[in-house]
C-alpha positions as CSV (number, residue, x, y, z in Angstrom):
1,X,53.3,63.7,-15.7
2,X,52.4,63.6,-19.6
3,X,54.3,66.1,-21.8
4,X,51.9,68.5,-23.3
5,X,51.3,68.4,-27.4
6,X,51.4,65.8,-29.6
7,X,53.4,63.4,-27.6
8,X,51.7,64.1,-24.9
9,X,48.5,62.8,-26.4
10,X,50.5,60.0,-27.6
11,X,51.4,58.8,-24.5
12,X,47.9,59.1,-23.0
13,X,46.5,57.0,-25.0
14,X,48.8,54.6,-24.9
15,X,48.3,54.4,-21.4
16,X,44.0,54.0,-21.7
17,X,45.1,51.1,-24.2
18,X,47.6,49.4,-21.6
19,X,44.4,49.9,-18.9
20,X,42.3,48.1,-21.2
21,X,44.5,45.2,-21.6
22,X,44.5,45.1,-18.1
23,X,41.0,45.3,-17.5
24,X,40.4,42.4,-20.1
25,X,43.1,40.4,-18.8
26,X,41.4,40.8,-15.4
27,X,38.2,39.8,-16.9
28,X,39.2,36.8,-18.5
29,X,40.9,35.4,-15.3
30,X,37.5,35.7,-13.4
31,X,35.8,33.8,-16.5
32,X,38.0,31.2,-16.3
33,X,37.2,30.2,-12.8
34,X,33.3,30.3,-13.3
35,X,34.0,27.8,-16.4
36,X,35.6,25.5,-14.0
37,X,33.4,25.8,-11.1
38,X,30.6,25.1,-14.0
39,X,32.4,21.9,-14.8
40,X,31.8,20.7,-10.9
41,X,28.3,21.6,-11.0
42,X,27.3,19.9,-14.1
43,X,30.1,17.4,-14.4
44,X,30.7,14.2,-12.5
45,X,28.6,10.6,-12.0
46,X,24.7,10.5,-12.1
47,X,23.4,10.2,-8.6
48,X,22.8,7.2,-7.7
49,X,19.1,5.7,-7.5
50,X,17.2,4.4,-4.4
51,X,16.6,0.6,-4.4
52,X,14.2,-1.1,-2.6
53,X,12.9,-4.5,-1.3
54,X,9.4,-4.7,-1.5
55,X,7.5,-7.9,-1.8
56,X,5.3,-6.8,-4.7
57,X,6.8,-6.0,-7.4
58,X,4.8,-4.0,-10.1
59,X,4.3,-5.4,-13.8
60,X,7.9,-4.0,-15.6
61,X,5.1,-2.7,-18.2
62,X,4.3,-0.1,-15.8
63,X,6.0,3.2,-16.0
64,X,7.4,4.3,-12.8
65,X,6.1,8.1,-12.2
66,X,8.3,11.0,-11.0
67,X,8.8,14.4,-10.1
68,X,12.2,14.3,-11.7
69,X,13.3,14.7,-15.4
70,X,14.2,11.6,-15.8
71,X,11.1,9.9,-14.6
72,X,12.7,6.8,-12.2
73,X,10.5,7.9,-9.1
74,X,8.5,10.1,-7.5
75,X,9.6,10.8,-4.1
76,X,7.3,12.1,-0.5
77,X,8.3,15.1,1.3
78,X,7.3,15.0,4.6
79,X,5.1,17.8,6.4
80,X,7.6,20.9,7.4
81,X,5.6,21.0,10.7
82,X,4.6,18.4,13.3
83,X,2.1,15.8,11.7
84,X,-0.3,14.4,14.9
85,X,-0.6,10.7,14.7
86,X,-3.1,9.0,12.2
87,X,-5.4,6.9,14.2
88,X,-8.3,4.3,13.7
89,X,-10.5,3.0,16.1
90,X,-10.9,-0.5,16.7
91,X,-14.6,-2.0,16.2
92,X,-15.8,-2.0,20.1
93,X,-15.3,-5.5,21.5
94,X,-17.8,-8.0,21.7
95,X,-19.7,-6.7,18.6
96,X,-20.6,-9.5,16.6
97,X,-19.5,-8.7,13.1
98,X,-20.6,-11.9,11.4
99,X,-23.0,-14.9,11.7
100,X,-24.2,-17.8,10.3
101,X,-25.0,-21.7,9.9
102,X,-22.7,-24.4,8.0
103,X,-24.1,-28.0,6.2
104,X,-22.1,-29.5,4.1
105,X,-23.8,-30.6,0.6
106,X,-24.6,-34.1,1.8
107,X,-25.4,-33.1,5.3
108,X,-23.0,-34.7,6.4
109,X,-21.0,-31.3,8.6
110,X,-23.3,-29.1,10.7
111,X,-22.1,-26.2,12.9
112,X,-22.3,-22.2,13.8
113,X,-20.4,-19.7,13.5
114,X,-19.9,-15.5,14.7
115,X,-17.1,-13.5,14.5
116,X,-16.5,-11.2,17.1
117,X,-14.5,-8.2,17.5
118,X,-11.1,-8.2,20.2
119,X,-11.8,-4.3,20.2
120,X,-8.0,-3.9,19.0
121,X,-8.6,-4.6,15.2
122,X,-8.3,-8.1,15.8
123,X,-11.6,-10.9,15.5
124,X,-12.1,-14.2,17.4
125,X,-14.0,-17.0,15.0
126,X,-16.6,-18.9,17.4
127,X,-17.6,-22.2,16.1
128,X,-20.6,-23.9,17.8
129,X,-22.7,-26.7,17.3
130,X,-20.3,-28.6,15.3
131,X,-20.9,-32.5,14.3
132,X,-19.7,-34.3,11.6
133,X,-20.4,-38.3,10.5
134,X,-17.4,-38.0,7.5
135,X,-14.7,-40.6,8.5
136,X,-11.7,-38.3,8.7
137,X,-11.2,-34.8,10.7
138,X,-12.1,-31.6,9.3
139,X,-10.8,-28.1,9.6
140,X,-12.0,-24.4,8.5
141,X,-10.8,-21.3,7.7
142,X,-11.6,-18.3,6.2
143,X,-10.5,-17.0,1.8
144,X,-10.7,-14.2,0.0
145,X,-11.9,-16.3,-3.4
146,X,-13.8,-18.8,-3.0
147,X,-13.1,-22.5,-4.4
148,X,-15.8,-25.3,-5.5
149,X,-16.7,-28.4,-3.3
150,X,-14.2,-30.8,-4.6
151,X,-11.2,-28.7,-5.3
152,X,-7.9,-28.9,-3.3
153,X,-7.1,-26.4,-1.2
154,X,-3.6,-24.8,-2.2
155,X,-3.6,-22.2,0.7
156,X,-5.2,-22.7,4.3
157,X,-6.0,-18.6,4.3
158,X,-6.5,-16.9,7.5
159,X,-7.8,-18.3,11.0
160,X,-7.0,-22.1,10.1
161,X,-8.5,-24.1,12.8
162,X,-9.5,-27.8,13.3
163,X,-13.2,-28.2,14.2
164,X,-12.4,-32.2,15.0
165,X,-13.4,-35.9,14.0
166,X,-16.6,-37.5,13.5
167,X,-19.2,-36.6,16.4
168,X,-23.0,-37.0,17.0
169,X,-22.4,-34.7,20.0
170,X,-21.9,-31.2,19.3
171,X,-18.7,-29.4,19.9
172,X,-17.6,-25.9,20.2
173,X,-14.1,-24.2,19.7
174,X,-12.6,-20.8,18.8
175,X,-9.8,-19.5,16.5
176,X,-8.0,-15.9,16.6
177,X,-8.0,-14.7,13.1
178,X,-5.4,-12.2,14.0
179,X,-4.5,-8.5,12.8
180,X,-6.9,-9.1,9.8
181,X,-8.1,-4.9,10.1
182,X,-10.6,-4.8,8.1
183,X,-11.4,-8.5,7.5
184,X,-14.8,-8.0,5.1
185,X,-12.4,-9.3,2.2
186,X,-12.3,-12.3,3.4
187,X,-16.1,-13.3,2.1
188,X,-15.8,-16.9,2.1
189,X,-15.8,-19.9,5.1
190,X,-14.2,-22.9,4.1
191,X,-14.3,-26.4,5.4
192,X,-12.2,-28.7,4.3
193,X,-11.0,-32.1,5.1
194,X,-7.5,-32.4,7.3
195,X,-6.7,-36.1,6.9
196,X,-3.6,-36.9,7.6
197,X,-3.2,-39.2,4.3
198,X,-4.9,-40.4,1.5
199,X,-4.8,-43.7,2.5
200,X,-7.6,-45.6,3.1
201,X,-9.6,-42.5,2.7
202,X,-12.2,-42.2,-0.3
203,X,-10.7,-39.3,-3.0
204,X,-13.4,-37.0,-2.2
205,X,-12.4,-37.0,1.9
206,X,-8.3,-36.9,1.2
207,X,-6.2,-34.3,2.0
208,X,-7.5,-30.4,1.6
209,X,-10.5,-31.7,-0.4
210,X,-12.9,-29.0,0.3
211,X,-16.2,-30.2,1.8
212,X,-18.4,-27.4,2.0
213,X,-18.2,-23.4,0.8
214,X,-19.8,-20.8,3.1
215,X,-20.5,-17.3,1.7
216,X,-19.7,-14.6,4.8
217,X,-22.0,-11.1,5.2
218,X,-19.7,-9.0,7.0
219,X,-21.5,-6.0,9.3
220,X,-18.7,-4.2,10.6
221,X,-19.0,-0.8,11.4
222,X,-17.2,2.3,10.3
223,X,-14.4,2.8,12.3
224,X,-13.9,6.4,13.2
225,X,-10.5,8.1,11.8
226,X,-8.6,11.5,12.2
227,X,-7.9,11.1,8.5
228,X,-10.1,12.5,6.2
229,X,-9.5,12.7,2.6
230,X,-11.3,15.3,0.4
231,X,-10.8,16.0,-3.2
232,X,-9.2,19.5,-4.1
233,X,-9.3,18.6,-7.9
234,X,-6.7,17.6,-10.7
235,X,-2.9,19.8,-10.7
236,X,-0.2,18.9,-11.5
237,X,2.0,15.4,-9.8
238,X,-2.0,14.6,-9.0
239,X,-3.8,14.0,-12.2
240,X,-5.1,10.8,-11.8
241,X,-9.3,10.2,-11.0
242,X,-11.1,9.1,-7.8
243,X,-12.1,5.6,-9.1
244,X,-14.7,4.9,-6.0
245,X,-16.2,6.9,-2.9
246,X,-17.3,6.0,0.4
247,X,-20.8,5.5,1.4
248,X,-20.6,9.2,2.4
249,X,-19.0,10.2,-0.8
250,X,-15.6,10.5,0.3
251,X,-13.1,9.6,-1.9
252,X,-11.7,5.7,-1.5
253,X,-9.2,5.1,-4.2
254,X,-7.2,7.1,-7.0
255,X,-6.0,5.9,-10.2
256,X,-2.5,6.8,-10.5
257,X,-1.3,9.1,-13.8
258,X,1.7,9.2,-15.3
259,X,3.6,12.3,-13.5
260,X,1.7,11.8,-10.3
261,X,4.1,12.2,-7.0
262,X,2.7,11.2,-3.2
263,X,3.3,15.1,-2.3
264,X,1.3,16.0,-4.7
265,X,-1.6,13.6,-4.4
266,X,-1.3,14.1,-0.8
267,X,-1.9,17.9,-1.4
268,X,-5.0,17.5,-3.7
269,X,-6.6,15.9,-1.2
270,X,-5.7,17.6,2.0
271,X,-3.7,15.5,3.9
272,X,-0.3,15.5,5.3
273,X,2.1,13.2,2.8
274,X,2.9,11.1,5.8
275,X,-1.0,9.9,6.2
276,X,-1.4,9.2,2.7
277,X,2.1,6.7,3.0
278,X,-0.4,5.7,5.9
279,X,-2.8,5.0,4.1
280,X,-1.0,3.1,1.6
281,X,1.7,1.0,3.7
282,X,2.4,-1.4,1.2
283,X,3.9,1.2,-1.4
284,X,7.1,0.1,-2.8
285,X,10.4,2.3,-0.9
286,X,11.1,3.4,2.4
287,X,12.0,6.5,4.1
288,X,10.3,8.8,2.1
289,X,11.5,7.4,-0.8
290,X,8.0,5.9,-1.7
291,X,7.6,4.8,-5.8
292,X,3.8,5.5,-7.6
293,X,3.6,3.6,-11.1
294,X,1.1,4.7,-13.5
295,X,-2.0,2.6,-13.9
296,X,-1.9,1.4,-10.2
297,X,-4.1,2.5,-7.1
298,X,-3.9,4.2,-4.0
299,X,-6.4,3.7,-1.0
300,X,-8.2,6.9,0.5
301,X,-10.2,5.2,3.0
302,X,-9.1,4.2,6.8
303,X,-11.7,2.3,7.0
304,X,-10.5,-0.2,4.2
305,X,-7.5,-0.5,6.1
């Protein structure tokens, strides 16, 4: 009980000033805690950054894109609900895909060729018809860029197969040119010489000297897909441009810009992030992890696949 008059009021206030000491006090222990448990949020080692080990390496002029402050990468986030598998069906087998006749410059190699579709994505070369009067065996197979009659071949490209020696009566053989998917990048049919050595054996018939250079007019129809890319428009982690369409106007590939993240692209154009990794299987990372680098491309179209 507080004594009434002056002392009384004395002794009242002293207590409201002890209360408020307390009351700070108080209020200062609590800060104290929140300042440490600040130091654990925001203290501490950088995280450490994803590596990867993928063949192709981009130019180290290129500027890795990201949806993170620091720009190192740009990450995928896969769909929150079930994706259904992307699919591509195969070019029906036995459609004939490609055609055409071989003669070397001189005249001296004749033969046919057609490449026919496995129905699984995969193509059979048929050679026909072949003869040759050159003193050493030749071979074929199949580039992307073609070389000049004379040159030495460096790489034997896809489907290398020997078509034989010298003949006057016509031979035929085949060669599986594999997984190839879509295989109208390969545009040019090479034959080449596959002498054993250069001995004894004119310059011009030695080793990988390329005897004749066969352009290729691919017909391979389009090959129906559940993926089906449409573009929403520029936002932001997807500012880049449609660089090419389809024959139907679909869009085919995207320049990547600075910023852009595969979420994000994968939004703009409707898909799930998981078909547009699809789409794109050669993308540097793993796991969802996947890297875009400005100035690069991405492919839109299953088709090209």
């Amino acid at each position: 009980m507080f004594r009434r008059g002056k002392t009384g009021r004395a002794d009242a206030a002293g207590t409201s000033r002890f209360a408020r000491r307390v009351l700070a006090v108080s209020g200062a222990a609590l800060v104290v805690p929140a300042l440490l448990t600040g130091c654990a949020l925001f203290g501490g080692s950088p995280a450490a950054m994803p590596s990867h080990t993928k063949h192709a390496t981009p130019k180290a002029t290129r500027t890795p894109t990201s949806t993170t402050a620091t720009g190192a990468i740009g990450t995928a986030t896969p769909s929150a609900a079930p994706v259904p598998p992307a699919t591509l069906t195969p070019v029906p087998q036995g459609t004939v895909v490609a055609e055409g006749d071989v003669a070397s410059p001189k005249g001296s190699i004749h033969f046919h060729y057609r490449m026919v579709s496995n129905g699984n994505n995969t193509y059979t070369a048929e050679y026909s018809g072949f003869t040759s009067t050159v003193p050493v065996p030749v071979s074929v197979t199949l580039l992307e860029i073609p070389p000049s009659v004379g040159d030495g071949l460096t790489f034997h490209g896809v489907g290398d197969h020997p078509l034989g020696g010298p003949t006057n009566a016509a031979t035929a053989s085949t060669a599986l040119l594999g997984d190839v998917g879509q295989p109208s990048y390969l545009g040019t049919l090479v034959t080449y010489s596959s002498a054993p050595s250069a001995d004894g054996v004119p310059v011009e018939l030695g080793p990988d000297k390329v005897l004749a250079v066969e352009s290729i007019h691919w017909s391979v129809p389009v090959r129906p897909s559940n993926v089906h890319p449409v573009d929403g428009g520029a936002r932001p982690g997807a500012n880049g441009s449609v660089t090419a369409t389809t024959a139907s106007g679909a869009p085919k590939r995207y320049a990547i810009a600075q910023g852009d993240n595969p979420t994000d692209v994968a939004a703009r154009f409707g898909i799930p992030t998981e078909y547009l990794l699809w789409l794109n299987p050669d993308l540097p990372g793993d796991g969802g992890n996947q890297f875009l680098y400005a100035s690069t491309s991405l492919n839109l179209d299953p088709d090209s696949l």
